[in-house]
Each structure stands twice: as C-alpha cells, then as structure tokens.
VOPA-383276 format. One record per residue (C-alpha): residue number from 1; x, y, z. Coordinates in steps of 0.001 Angstrom, whole numbers, padded with zeros to 6 digits. Each point is the difference from the previous one (the first is absolute). Example, Ala and Ser with C-alpha at 12.3 -4.5 7.8 and 13.67 -1.06 7.14 Angstrom:
<1; <012300; -004500; 007800>>,
<2; <001370; 003440; -000660>>,
END
This chain:
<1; <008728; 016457; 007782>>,
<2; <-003641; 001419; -000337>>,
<3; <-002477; -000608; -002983>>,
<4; <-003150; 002614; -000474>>,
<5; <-002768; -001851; -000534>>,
<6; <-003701; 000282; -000723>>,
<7; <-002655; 000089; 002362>>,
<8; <-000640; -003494; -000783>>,
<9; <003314; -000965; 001237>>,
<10; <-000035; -003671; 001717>>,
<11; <000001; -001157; 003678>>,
<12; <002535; -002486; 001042>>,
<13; <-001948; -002041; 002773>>,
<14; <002500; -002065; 002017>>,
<15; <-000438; -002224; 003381>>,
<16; <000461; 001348; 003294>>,
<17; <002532; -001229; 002633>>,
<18; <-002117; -001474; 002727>>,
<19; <002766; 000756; 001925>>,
<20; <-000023; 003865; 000452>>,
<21; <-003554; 000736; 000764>>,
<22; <-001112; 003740; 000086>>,
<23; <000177; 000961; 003625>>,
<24; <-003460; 000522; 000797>>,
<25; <-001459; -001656; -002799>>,
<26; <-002500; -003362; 000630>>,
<27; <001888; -003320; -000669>>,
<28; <001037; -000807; -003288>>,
<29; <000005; 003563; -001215>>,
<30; <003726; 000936; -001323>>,
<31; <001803; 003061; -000726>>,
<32; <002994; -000886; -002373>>,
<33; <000588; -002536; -003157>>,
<34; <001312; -003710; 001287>>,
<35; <003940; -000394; -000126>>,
<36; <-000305; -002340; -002539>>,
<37; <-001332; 002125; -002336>>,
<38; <001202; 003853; 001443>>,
<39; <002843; 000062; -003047>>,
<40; <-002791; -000331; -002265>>,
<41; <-002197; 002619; 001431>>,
<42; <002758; 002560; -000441>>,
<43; <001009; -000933; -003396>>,
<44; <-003550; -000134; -000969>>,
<45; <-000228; 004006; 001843>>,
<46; <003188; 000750; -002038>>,
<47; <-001642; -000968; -003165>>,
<48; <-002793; 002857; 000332>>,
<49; <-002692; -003122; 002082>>,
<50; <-002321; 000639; 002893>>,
<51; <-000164; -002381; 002517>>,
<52; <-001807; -001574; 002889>>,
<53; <-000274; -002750; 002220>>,
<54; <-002258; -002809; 000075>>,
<55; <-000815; -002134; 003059>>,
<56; <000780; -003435; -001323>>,
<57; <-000772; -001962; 003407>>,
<58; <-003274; 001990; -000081>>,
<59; <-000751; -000813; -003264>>,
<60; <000767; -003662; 000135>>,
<61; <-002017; -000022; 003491>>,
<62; <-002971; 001037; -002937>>,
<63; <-000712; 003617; 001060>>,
<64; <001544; 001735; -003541>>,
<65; <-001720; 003253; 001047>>,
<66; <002280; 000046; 002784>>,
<67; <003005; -001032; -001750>>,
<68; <-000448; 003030; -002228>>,
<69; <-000697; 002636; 002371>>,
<70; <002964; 001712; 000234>>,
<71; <-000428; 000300; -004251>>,
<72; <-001257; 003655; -000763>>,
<73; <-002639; 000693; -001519>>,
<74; <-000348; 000268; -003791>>,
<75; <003223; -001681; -000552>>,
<76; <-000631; -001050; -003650>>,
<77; <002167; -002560; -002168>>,
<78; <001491; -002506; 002725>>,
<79; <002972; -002696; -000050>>,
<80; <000159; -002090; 002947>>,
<81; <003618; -001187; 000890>>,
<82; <000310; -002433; 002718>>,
<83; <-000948; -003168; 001482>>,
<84; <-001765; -002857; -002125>>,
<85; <-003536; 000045; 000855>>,
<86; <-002470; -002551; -001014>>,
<87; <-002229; 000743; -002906>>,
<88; <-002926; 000252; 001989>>,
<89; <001634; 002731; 002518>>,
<90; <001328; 001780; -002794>>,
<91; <-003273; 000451; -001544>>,
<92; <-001375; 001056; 003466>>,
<93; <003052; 002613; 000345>>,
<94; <-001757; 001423; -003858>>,
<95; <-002949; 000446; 001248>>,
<96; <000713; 002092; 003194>>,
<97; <002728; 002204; -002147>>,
<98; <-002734; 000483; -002471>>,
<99; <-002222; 001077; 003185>>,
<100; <002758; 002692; 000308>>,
<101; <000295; 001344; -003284>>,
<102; <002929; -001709; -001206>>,
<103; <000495; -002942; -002824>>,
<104; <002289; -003073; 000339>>,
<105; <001746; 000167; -003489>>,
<106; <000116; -003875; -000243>>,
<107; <-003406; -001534; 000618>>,
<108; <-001244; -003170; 002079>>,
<109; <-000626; -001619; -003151>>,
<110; <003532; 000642; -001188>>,
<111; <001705; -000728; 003162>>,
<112; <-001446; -003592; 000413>>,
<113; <001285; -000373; -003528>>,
<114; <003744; 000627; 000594>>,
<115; <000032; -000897; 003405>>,
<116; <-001611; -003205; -000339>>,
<117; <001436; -002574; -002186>>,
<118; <-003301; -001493; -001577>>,
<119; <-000822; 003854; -001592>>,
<120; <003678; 000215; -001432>>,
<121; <000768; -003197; -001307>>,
<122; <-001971; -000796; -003333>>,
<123; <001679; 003373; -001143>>,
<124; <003697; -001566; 000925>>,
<125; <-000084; -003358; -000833>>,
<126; <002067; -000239; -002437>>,
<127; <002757; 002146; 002124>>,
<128; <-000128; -001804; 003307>>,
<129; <000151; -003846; 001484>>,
<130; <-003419; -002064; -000518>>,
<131; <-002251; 000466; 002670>>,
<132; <-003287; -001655; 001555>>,
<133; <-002265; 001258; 003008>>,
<134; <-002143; -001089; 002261>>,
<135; <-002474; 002053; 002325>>,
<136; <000232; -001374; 003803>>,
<137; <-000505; 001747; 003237>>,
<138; <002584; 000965; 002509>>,
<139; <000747; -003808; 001792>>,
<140; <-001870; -002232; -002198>>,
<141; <002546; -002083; -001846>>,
<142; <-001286; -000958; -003630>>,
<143; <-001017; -004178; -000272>>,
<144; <002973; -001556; -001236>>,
<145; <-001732; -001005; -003690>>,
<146; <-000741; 003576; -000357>>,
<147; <003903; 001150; 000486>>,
<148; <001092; -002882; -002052>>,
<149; <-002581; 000937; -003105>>,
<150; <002076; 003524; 000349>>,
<151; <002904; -001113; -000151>>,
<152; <-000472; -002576; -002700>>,
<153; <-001083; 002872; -002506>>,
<154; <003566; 001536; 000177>>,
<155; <001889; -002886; -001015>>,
<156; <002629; 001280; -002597>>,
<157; <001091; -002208; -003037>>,
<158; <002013; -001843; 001897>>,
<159; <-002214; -001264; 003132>>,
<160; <-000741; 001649; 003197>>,
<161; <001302; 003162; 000903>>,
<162; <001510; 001399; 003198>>,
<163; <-002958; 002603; 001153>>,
<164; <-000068; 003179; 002239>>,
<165; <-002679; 000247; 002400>>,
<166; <-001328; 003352; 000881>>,
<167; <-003395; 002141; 000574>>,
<168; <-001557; 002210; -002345>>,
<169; <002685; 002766; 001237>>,
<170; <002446; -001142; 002066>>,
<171; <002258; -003623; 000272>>,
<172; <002241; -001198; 003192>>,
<173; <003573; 000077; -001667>>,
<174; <001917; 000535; 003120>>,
<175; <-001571; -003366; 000747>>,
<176; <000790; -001292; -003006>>,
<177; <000346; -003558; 000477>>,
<178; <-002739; -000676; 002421>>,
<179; <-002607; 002701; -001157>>,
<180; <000751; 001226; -003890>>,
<181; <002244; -002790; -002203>>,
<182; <-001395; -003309; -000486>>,
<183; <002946; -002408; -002542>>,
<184; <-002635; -002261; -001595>>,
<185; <-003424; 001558; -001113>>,
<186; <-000667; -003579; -000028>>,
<187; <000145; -000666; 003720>>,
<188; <-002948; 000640; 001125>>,
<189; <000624; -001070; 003551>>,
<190; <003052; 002762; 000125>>,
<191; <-002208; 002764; -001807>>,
<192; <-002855; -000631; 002583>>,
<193; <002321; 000316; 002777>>,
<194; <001741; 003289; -001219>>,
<195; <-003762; 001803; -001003>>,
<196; <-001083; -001254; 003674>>,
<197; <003235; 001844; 001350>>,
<198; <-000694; 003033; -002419>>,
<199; <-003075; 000433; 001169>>,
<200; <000657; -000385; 003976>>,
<201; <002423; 002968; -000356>>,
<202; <-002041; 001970; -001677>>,
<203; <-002757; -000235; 002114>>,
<204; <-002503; 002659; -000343>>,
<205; <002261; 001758; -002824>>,
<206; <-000821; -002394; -002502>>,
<207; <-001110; 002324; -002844>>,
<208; <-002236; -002248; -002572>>,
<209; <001527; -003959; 000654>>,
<210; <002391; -002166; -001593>>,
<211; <002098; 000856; -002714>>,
<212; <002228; -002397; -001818>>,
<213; <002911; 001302; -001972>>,
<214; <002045; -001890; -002550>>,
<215; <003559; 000219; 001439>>,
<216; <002743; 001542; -003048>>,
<217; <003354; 000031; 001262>>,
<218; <001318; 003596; -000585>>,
<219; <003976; 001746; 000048>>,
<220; <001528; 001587; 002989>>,
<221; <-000412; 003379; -001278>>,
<222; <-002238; 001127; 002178>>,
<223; <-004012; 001034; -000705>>,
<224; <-001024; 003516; -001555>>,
<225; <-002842; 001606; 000941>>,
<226; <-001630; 002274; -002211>>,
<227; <-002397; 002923; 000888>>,
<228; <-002359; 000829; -002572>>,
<229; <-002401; 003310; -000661>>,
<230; <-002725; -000218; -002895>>,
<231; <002086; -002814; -001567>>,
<232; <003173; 001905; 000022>>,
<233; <002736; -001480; 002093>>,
<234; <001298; 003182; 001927>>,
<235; <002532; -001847; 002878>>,
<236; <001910; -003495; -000073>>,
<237; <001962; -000963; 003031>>,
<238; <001371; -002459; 001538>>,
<239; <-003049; -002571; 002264>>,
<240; <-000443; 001694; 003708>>,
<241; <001883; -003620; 000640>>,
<242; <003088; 000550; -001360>>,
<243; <000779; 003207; -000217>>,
<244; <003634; -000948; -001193>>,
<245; <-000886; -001679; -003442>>,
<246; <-000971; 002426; -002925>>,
<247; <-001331; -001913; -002373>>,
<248; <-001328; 002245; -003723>>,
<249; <-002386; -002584; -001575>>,
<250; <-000903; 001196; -003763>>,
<251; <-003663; 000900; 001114>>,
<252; <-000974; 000016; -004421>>,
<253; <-002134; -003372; 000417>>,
<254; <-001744; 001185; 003472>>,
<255; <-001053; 003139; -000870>>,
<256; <-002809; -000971; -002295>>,
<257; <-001719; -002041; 002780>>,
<258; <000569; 002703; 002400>>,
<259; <-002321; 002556; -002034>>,
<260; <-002382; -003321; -000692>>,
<261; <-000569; -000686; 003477>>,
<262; <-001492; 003728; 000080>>,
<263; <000718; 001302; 003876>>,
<264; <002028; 003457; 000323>>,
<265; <002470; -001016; 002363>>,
<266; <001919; -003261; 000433>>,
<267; <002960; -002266; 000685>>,
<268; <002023; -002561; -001821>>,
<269; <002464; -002061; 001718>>,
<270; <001784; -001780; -002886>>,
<271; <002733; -002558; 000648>>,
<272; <002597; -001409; -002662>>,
<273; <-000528; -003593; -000652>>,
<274; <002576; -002413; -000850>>,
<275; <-000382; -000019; -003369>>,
<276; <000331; 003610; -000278>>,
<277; <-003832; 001209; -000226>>,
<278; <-000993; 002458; 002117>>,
<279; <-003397; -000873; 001836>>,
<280; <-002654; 001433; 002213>>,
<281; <000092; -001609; 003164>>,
<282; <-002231; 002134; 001874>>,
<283; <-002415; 003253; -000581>>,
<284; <-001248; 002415; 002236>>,
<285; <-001953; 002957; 000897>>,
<286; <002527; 003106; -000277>>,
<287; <-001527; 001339; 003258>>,
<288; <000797; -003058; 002312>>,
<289; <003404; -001009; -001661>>,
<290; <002975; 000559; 002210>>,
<291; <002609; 002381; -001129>>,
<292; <003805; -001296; 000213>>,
<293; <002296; 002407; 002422>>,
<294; <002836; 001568; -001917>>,
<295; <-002243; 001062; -002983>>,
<296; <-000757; 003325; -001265>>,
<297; <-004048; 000072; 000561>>,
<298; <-000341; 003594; -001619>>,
<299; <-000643; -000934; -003903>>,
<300; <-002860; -002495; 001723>>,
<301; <-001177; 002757; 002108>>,
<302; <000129; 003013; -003024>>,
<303; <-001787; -002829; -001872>>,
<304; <-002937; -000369; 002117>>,
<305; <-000600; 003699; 000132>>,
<306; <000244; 000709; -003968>>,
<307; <-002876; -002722; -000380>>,
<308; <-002214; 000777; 002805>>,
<309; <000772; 004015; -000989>>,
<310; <-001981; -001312; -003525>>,
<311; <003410; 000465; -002069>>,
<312; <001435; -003201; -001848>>,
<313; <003340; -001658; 000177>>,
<314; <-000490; -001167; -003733>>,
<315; <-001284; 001480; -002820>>,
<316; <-000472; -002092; -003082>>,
<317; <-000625; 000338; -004068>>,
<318; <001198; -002370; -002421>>,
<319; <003900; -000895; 000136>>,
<320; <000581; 003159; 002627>>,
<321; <-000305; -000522; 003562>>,
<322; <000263; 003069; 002491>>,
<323; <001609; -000859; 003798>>,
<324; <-000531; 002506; 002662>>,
<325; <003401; 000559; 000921>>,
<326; <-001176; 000501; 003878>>,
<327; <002961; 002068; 002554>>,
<328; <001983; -002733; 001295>>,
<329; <000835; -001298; -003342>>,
<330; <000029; 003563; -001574>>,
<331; <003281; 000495; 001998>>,
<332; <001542; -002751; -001230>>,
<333; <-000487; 001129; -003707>>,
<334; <001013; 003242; 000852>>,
<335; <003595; -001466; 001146>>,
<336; <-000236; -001818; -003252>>,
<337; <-000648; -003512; 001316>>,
<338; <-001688; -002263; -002186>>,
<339; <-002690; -000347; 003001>>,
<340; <-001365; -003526; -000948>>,
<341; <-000558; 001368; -003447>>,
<342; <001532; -001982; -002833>>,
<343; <001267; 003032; -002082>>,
<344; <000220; -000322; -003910>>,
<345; <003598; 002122; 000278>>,
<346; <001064; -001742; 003295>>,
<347; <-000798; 002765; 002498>>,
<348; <-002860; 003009; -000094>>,
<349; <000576; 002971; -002257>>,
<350; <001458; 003218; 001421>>,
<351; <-003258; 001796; -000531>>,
<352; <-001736; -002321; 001893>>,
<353; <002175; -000471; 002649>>,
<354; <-000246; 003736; 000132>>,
<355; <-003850; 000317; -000411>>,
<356; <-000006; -003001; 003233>>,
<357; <002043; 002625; 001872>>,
<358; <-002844; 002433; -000127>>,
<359; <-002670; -002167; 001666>>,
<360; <002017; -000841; 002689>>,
<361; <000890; 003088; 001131>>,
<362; <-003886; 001054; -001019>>,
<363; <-000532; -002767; 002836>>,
<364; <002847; 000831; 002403>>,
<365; <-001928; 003634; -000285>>,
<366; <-003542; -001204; 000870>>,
<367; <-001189; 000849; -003423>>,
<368; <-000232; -003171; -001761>>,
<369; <-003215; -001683; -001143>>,
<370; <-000603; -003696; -000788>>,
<371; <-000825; 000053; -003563>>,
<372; <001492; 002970; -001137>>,
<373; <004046; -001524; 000300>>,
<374; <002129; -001515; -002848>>,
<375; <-000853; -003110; -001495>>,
<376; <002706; -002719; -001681>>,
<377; <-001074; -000352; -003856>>,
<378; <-000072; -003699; -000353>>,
<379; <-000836; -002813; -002975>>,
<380; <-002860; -001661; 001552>>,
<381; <000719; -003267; -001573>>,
<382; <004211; -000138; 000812>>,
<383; <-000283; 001911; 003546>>,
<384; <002950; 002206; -001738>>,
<385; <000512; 003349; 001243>>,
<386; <000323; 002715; -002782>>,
<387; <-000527; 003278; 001895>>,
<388; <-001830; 002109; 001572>>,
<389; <-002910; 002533; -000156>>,
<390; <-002294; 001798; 003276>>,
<391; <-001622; 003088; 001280>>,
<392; <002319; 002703; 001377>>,
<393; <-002524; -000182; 002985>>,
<394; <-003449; 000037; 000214>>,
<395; <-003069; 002191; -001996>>,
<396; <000216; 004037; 001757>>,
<397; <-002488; 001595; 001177>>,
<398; <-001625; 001127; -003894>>,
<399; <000934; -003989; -000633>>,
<400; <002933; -000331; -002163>>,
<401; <002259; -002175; -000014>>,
<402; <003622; -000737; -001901>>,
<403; <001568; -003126; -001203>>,
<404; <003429; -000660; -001141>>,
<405; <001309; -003222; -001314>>,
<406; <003572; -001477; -000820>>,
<407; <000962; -002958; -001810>>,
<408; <003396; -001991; 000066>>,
<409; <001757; 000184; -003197>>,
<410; <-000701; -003829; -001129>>,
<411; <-003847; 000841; -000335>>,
<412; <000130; 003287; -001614>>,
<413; <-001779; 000290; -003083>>,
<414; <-002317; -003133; -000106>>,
<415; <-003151; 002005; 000899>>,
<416; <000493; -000861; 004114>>,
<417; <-000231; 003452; 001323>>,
<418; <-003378; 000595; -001970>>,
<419; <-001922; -002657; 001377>>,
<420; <001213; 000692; 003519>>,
<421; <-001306; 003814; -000051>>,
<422; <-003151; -000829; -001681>>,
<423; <-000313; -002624; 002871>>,
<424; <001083; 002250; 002280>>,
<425; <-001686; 003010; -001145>>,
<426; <-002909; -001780; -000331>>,
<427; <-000531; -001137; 003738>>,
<428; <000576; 003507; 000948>>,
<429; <-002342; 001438; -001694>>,
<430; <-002771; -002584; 001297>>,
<431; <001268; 001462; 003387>>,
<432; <-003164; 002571; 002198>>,
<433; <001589; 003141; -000001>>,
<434; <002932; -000317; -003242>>,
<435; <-001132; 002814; -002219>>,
<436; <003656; -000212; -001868>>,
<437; <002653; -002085; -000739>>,
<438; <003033; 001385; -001774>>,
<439; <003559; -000120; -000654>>,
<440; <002592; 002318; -000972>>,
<441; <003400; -001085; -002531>>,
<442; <003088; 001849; -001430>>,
<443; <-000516; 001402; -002841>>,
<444; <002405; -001856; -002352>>,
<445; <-001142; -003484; 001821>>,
<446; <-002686; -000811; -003013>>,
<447; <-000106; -003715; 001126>>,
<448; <-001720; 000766; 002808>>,
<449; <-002383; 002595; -001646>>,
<450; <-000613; -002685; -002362>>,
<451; <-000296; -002496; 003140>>,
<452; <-002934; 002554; 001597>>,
<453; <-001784; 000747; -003180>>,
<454; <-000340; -004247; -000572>>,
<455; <-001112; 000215; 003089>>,
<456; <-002803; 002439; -000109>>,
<457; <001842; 002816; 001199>>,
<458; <000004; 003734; -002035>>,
<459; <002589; 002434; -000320>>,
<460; <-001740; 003440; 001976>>,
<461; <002997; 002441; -000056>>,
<462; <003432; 001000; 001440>>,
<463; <000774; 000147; 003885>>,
<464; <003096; 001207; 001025>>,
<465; <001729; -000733; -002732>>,
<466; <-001626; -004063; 000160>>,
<467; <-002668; -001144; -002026>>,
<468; <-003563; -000683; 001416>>,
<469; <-002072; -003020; -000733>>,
<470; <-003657; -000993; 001249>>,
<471; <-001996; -002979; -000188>>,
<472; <-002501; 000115; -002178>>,
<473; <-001990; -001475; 002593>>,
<474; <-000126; 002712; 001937>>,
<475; <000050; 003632; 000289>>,
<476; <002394; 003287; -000178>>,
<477; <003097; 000729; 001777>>,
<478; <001578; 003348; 000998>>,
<479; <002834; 001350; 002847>>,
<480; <003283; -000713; 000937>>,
<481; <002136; -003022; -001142>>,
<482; <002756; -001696; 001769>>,
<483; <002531; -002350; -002150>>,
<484; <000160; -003567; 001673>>,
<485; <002656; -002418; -001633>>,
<486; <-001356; -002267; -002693>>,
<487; <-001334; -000317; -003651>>,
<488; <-003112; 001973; 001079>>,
<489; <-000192; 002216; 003182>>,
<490; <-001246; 003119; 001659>>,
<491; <-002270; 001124; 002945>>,
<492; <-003042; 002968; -000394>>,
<493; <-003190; 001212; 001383>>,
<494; <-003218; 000232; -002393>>,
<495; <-002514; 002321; 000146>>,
END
C-alpha cells in the first residue's frame, strides 16, 4: 500500500544496527535500521513515512550532531522510534534535528513527562497504585529513615503495604525478589536491602532514584498496552512481554487523563486488578515503548502520519464525534467488520462499508490523502458508531472537494447527519486551498436535501440527472459528476 502525502509528510527516525557499518564509512556510522526495529521501518514506509537512521551509540556517547548525520536536510515534522534515551539526550537529539531543519513532534518537555514517572503521575493518581519518590544518584543507597518515611506514607487502611521498588522509568522485575518486591512496607531492614540491590544493577542507568510503588495484586489476564495520538487511543495490544495474552481493558475512565496530561503521543499499560478495575500500571513515551511481535503496526504507523501531515484523527462538536477511519481499519469496514466500532445496528451500514472500500483502494492506488478518507459518525458521549460521512479524496486542483455521508438505520432521522456535515463541512472549508465543498443526491431522496440545506448547503442545479448542492461557505461548482454510493454523493471539477 502507498499513501500521497503532502510535502510536509513525516520522517520516521529509527536506530541504526551497530552491527552493519557502511563499508567505508568512520566508526559508528550505519547504513540500515537495527533488527529490532527493521519491521517497523517498513510498515512505517508502507504507511506513506520517510525514514532515517540515527546513531544511537553516537548520540548517547553525547555527539547528537553526529547521531543525526545521516538525517537529510529539511526533514520537517519528526517521530523518533527506538531506544529509550534519557531526557537529557533526547533533548540534545532536538536540538541537532532542529540544526537540520527538521522538528521532533513530541518535545523534551513532553518526553520527560511520560517517560518519567514524577511528570505523569499527579495526572493518574487516581488510576494507578500509590506512589512515592526519592531523587538519589546512581550507587548511593538512600539512609534507612529516609526509605522508611517513604514507605510509611503508603500505608493502606489496613497497615503496611507490600511496595514495588523501581526508578523514575524502569524497575528490576526479572529480579523480583531480590531487586523489585519487598512483602512488608514495614520492614525497613528488607526494603533497604532490596533498594541497595536495585540500585547496584542499575548502575549508571538509574534514571531519577528510588521509586516506591504500592503493590495491588492483579488477574492473570495479561497487561494491555495502549498507544495513544492527541488523546485518541489508535492501537491496544497485548505488553511486548506477553505477546500471548490479549487483554481489551474499557479505556472510558483513562481517556480523560490521557488528554489532561497534554503530550501528543503516549502509552498506557493497564492491568486488571483483582477486584475487577482496570488500572494504569505504567505510562510511557509512545516513541520509546516497545511494540509486541505478532501485531499489526500499520493503524499506529497511518496514525502518526495523519497528525504530523496536520490532519486530525477526531473531529468534535457537541454530541457528534468524527474518527478518521485511517486504511488498515478502512478494510475491515469495507468487509463489513465491526472494526473495534460498537455499531448501533450490530455491524457498519452497507453504504459505509462501501464508501470504506473506496479509500482503500484510493490507498492501494497511491492516491489517498490523510485527511481527506471516511470518517465513523460517532456519539461522543456513548463511543456508539452511527455511520459514516468523508471526502471522496482530497480538494482538485480549482479546490473542491465532495462529501458523502451514510447513516445506519437506528439513527436516521434524529438530526445526526446534520451536525456531522456542518462539522465536517466546516473543517473543510477552514482548509488553504478548499474553494468548494459540495455534494450531489437523487432527486427523490428529500431527506438528504433537507439534511444539506440544515446544514448550510444550497440547491445550485441538475447534473446528470443528480442534484447539486454547495456549501454556503464556499463558492460555485461546475463539470462532470460521478455517482458514489450513499445518501449524498458525486465527484466534479469547479471552475
């Protein structure tokens, strides 16, 4: 699959493989993406992304205008997918792409907030275990009074706690007993001695200090790990450590402190306690969170590139809520799979399934645009899917520009398809270059001439037999027309 996108399209920049230097090239310098991470760089290519390599030993050596040499020139908008850096590198590894021309989409300031538990966890509390912290450097174990004031102020109702120990980023699990799990919060002989062991194996990786964790005592169903784009959760998989548990958490109570928190591009790892709440065990910095094997990475990867292209995945106005319905997931709807949706008749209407069908092979043919697909007509308070409406591809060259829309039977005639074409219509018209927006119905369907005249739409003549309807918002149409399936279709040129 190929996408068209605008000159602004985004760079992918992933690690190098140390490995397979360029022959001829000075040490360090390499020519393809690491192995880890070379699945990603193709479905990232396949979604329409540039990409390049970074020199992560190079950059964590502290030369970041190295590391980004092999970047071109000019790059523009910029995700970074690889290996966690510390906050301090990262921000160097900003600076030297801004040297270039390009623009890390997430900033320093936002990456030391989701990578770092201290910036993330006011915003969660309520949603994840109690927590204290404690700044230390890399081999200097905390006085014993200090650890045991931590600990004391996560006490439950009940008395002392079992506690977690970790860093700011990172905890030992796979030495659980003698590095991450103390049994008695209270202990503080046992905590000391599992911090001092914490912080011998992390050595000079210690990001921040010491964090204690209250310990919750969760199901064996596995974690979920949730990627998130401006606050809209676009992939949920299973955790990179076990692949083989699928957990779908209801994400209705995280979401709010996901858009709170404010940074563009994040993770949730949310495990299922034992009481049957779903909490937040961990968050993280979209760019540096691992990626399970056996997932589909393309609706991640078509993500990233609608955003950094400028185009949104949401649109919202009062109770409607428009969702990019990106490729990967187009193809679903188009074989008439509910797609994650929850569907008010069960499954997607026929015209949407059929109006899906057209953006992916608009894709398959190199000729679709981010922004300018189908989105899924959706109550923005129940999540429930009601339809459809979209572009038929993007604004010509004399910048018009057609919508169609379709709603399942259940929500027909409650004033649905209105609102979502004067949304629609609306961010269209904001759009450089959209001169007109228009539509084109049968003649005896007056509910949906009565749907684009509530909408700000006016009736400008036959075509072919179809009737033609403009925004009011913008200007004239004339040309050729092309039926499309729906309640209100068509293609034409304008003068």
């Amino acid at each position: 699959m190929t996408v068209a996108l605008a000159a602004d399209r985004p760079l992918l920049l992933f690690p190098g493989d140390p490995l397979r230097p360029r022959r001829g090239a000075a040490p360090g310098r390499t020519l393809r993406e690491d192995p880890h991470f070379a699945a990603e760089a193709a479905a990232a290519r396949s979604a329409g992304a540039a990409t390049a390599v970074l020199d992560h030993e190079a950059l964590l050596a502290g030369d970041a205008a190295a590391a980004v040499a092999r970047v071109p020139h000019g790059a523009g908008p910029v995700w970074y997918r690889g290996w966690m850096l510390p906050a301090d590198r990262y921000a160097e590894l900003a600076a030297a792409l801004t040297a270039r021309g390009g623009r890390l989409l997430t900033s320093p300031a936002s990456y030391r907030t989701a990578h770092e538990l201290p910036g993330w966890y006011d915003t969660f509390r309520a949603l994840t275990p109690p927590s204290a912290w404690l700044p230390c450097a890399p081999g200097r174990t905390p006085e014993r009074t200090a650890l045991a004031h931590l600990a004391a102020g996560l006490g439950g109702p009940d008395g002392p706690r079992p506690l977690l120990v970790k860093d700011w980023v990172k905890s030992r699990k796979h030495e659980w007993h003698e590095a991450a799990y103390v049994p008695d919060g209270q202990d503080t002989e046992r905590l000391t001695s599992v911090v001092a062991r914490f912080l011998a194996l992390q050595e000079e990786f210690l990001t921040g200090g010491v964090v204690l964790r209250a310990f919750e005592d969760f199901a064996a169903v596995g974690e979920a790990r949730v990627w998130w784009l401006d606050g809209e959760p676009v992939l949920t998989g299973p955790h990179p450590d076990t692949p083989e548990l699928r957990p779908t958490p209801d994400l209705s109570h995280v979401a709010p402190a996901v858009r709170e928190l404010g940074a563009r591009f994040i993770t949730t790892d949310l495990a299922l306690r034992s009481d049957g709440v779903w909490r937040v065990v961990e968050v993280g910095d979209g760019q540096v969170s691992g990626l399970p094997t056996g997932t589909d990475h393309r609706p991640l990867f078509e993500a990233l590139i609608t955003v950094a292209a400028g185009y949104p995945l949401t649109l919202t106005a009062g109770r409607v809520a428009l969702r990019a319905l990106l490729p990967t997931t187009a193809a679903r709807v188009a074989d008439g799979e509910p797609a994650g949706f929850d569907w008010i008749d069960g499954a997607p209407p026929d015209n949407t399934s059929d109006g899906a069908g057209i953006a992916v092979r608009a894709a398959a043919a190199g000729h679709y645009r981010p922004g300018w697909g189908v989105f899924v007509l959706t109550d923005a308070a129940s999540g429930t899917a009601l339809g459809s409406i979209g572009f038929h591809g993007p604004p010509d060259a004399d910048g018009c520009v057609e919508i169609g829309y379709d709603l399942s039977p259940s929500a027909r005639g409650t004033g649905w398809a209105t609102e979502a074409a004067r949304l629609l219509t609306g961010w269209a018209a904001s759009q450089p270059g959209v001169r007109t927006v228009y539509a084109l119905t049968e003649p005896e369907n007056v509910p949906s001439q009565r749907v684009l005249e509530r909408a700000g739409f006016r009736f400008t003549g036959e075509r072919e037999g179809l009737r033609a309807y403009e925004s009011e918002e913008t200007g004239g149409v004339d040309g050729a027309w092309r039926r499309w399936p729906g309640e209100a279709v068509g293609r034409g040129s304008c003068p």
